[in-house]
C-alpha positions in Angstrom: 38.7 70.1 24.1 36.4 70.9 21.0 36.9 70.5 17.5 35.8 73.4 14.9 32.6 72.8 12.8 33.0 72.7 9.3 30.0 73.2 7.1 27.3 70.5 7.3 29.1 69.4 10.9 28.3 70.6 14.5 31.3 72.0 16.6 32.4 69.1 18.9 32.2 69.7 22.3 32.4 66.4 24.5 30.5 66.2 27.8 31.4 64.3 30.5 29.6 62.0 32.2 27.8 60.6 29.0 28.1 57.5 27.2 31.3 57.8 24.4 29.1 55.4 21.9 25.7 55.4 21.2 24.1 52.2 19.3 21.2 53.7 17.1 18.1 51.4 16.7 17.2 52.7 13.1 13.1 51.7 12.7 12.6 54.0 9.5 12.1 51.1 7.3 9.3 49.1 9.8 7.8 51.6 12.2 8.7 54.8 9.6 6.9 53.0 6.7 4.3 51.6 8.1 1.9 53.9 8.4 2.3 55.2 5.0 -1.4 55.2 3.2 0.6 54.6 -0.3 2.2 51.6 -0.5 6.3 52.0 -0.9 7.3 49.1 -3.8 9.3 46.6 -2.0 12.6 47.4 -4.2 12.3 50.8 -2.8 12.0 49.4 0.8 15.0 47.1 0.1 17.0 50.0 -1.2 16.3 52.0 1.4 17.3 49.5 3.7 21.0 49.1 1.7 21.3 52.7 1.9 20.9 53.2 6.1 23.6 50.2 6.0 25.9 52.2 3.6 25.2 55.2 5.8 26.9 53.0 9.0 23.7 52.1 10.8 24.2 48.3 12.0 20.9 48.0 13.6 18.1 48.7 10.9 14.6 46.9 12.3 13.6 45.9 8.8 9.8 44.4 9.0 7.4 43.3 10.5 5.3 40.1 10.3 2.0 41.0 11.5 -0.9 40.0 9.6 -1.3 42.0 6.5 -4.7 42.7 6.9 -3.3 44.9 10.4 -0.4 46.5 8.3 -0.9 46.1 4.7 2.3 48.4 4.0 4.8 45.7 5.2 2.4 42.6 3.7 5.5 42.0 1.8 8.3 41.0 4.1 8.6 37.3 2.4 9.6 39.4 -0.8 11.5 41.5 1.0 14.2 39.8 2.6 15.7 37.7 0.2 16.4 41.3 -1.6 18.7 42.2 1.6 21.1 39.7 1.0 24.8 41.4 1.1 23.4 44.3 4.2 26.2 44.8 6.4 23.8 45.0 9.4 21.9 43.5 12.2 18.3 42.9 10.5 15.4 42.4 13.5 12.1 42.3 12.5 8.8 42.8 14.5 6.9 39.5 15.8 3.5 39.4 16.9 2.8 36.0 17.6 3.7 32.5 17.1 3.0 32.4 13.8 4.7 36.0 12.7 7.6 33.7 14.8 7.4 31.1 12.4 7.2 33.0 9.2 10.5 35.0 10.5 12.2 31.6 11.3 11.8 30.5 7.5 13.7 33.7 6.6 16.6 32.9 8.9 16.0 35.6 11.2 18.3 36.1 13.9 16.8 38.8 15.9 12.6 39.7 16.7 11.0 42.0 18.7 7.6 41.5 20.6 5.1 44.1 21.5 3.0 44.8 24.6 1.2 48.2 26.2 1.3 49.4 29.4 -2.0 50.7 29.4 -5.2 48.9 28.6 -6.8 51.1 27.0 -3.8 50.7 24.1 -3.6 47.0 24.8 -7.5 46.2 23.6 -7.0 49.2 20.7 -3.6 47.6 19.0 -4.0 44.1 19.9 -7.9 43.3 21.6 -6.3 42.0 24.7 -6.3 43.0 28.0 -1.9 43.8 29.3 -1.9 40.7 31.2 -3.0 38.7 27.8 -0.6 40.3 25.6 1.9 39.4 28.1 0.6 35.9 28.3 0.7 35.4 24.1 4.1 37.4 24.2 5.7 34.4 27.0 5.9 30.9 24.4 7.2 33.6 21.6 10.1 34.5 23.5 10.7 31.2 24.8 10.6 29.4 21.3 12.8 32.5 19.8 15.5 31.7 22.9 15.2 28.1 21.9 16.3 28.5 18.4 19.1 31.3 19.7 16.9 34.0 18.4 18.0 37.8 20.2 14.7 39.0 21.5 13.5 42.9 22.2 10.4 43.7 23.7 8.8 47.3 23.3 6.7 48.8 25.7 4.4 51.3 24.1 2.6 53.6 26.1 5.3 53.9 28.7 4.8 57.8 29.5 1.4 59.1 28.5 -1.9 57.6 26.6 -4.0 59.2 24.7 -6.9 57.5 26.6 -6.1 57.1 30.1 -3.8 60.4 30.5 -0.2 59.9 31.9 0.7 56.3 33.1 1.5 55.4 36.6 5.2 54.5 36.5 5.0 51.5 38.9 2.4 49.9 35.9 5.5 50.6 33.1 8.3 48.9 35.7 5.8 45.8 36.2 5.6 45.3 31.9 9.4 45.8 31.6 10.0 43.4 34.7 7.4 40.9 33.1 9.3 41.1 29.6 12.6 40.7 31.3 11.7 37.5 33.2 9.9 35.7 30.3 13.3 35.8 28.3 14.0 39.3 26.8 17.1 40.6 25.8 16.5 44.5 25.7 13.8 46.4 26.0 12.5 49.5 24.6 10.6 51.9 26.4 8.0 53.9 23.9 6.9 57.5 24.0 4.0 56.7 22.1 2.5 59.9 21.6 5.5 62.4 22.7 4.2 63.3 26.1 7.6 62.6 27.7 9.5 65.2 29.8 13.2 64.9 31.1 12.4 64.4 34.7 9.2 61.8 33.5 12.1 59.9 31.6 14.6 60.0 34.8 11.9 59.0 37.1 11.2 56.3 34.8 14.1 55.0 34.7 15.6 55.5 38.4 12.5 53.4 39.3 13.4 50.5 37.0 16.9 50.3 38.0 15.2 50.0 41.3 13.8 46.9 40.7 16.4 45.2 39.4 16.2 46.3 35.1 19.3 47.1 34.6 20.5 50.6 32.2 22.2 48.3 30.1 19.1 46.2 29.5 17.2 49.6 28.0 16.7 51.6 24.8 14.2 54.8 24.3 12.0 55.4 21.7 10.5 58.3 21.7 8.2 60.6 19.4 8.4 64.0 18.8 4.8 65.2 19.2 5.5 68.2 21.7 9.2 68.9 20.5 10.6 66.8 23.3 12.1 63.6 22.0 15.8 65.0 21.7 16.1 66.8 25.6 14.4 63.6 26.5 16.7 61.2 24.6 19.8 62.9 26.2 18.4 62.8 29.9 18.7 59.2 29.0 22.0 59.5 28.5 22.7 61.0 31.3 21.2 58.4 33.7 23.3 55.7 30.9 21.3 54.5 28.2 23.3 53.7 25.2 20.4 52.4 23.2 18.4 55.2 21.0 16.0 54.2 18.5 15.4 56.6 15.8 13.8 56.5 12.1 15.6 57.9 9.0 14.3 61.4 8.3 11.6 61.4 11.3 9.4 59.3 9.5 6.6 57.4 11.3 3.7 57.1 13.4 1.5 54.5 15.0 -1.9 53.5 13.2 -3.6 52.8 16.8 -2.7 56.4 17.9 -4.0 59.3 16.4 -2.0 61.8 18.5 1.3 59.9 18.0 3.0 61.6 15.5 7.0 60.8 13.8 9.7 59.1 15.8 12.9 61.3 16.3 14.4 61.8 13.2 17.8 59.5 12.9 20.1 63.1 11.3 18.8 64.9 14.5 20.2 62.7 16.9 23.5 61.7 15.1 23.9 65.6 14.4 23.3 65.7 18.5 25.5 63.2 19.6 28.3 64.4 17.1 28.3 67.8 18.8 29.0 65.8 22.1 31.5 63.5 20.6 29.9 60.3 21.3 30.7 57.8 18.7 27.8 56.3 16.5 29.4 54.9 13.5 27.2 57.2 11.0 28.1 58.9 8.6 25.7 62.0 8.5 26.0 63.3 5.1 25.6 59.9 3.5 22.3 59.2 5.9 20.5 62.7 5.0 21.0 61.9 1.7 19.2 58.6 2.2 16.5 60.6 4.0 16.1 63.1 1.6 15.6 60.5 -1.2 13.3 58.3 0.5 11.5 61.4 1.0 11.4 62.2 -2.8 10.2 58.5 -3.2 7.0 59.7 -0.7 6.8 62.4 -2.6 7.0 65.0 0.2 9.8 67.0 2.5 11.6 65.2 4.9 10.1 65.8 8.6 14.1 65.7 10.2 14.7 69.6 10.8 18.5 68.4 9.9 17.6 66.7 6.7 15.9 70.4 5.8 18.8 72.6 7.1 21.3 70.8 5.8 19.7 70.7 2.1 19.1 74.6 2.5 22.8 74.9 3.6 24.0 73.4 0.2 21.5 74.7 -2.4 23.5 77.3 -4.5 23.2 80.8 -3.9 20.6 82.6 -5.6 20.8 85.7 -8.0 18.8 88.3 -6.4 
């Protein structure tokens, strides 16, 4: 059955065999933002973060609390919460260590995030360790976050090419994931860092994890948009399952440690995907590319999300010729 488009909607057209809801890991406010050179005022960031939650995203990764002198964009995430009091959503923020642990504690966090590579070469460039290290700082963060009943993610960046070491062995991604799972985490999310992916890289991938003994349920996708791939590769994922896709509000993002990584996949794009296949995200799209296309007027430039763009050009009034 299929339903008829009306403007600003895709035609619905349901495919079997996929997932009929999709939870959407909006990162637009942490991993969007933090690579901006201009620092966003925290009111903005707080705003922005209402808006996504107005817009029906429950899951909206809000900060991080790495050092400030690593990330000076989000230095202000003390200022910033108490401003998101009232958000109708799941807030998790980004922990790097025991003390970014401790700082999210004080804000009554309820949900973190830790980060490891799967390369080395990444592993030394974002955090001066070797994998196994990162890892091995990573294990009493978990642990104390499980303690205090604390949901805990772990991204894996790095988990289809790097820009280094070329594309990475899939047997070195399953033993990170496998390593995250057994110290205590939740979910994982497995990074296209620089956009490399291809369907078949991202089926392999995850066959092979499922293999031993990660289960689908257990994973989310992240992935980039450097080469055009991120939305064939996001719904291969669906196919083999996933029901976790983490995308940023208006494709906005990048990753300071990797110069060839370039924005996440754009939040409109993948709701205005998974509307035309009838799976069930909760979002309403006209509200969110609104958000989008202010936050982007708050940047001062257009909106990345293809989406965002069409859409705006589908509404501007018809000019006199």
């Amino acid at each position: 059955m299929t339903t008829s488009a009306r403007p600003g909607l895709p035609m619905v057209v349901p495919t079997q065999d996929l997932p009929p809801r999709v939870r959407i890991y909006e990162v637009g406010a942490r991993d969007g933002l933090q690579n901006e050179k201009t620092v966003v005022p925290t009111e903005i960031k707080a705003e922005f973060i209402h808006r996504l939650a107005d817009a029906g995203l429950t899951t909206i990764e809000a900060t991080s609390f790495v050092h400030p002198k690593w990330v000076p964009q989000l230095a202000d995430a003390e200022q910033l919460f108490p401003l998101l009091e009232g958000v109708d959503a799941k807030l998790p923020v980004l922990v790097p260590n025991g003390r970014g642990l401790d700082r999210a504690l004080a804000l009554g966090v309820r949900s973190v995030a830790v980060f490891v590579s799967a390369t080395e070469s990444f592993a030394h460039a974002n955090l001066n360790r070797t994998v196994d290290e990162a890892l091995a700082m990573s294990e009493p963060v978990v642990a104390r976050a499980r303690e205090q009943k604390v949901r805990v993610r772990g991204y894996v960046s790095m988990c289809f090419g790097d820009p280094w070491e070329g594309p990475v062995p899939i047997a070195q991604v399953v033993r990170v994931c496998r390593a995250l799972l057994d110290m205590g985490c939740e979910e994982l999310s497995l990074g296209d860092t620089i956009g490399v992916a291809t369907p078949g890289h991202v089926l392999a991938l995850l066959a092979e994890l499922n293999e031993e003994g990660v289960p689908t349920d257990r994973i989310g996708v992240h992935f980039h948009d450097t080469y055009g791939q991120a939305l064939s590769n996001t719904l291969a994922a669906l196919q083999h399952g996933v029901r976790t896709v983490d995308a940023s509000a208006g494709g906005l993002g990048g990753c300071p440690y990797a110069q060839s990584a370039t924005g996440n996949l754009a939040t409109e794009d993948l709701v205005w995907m998974l509307d035309g296949l009838g799976i069930e995200t909760g979002v309403d799209l006209g509200r969110l590319t609104a958000t989008s296309a202010w936050m982007a007027g708050q940047l001062g430039r257009p909106s990345p999300s293809r989406t965002v763009r069409a859409l705006a050009k589908a509404t501007e009034p018809d000019q006199e010729q």
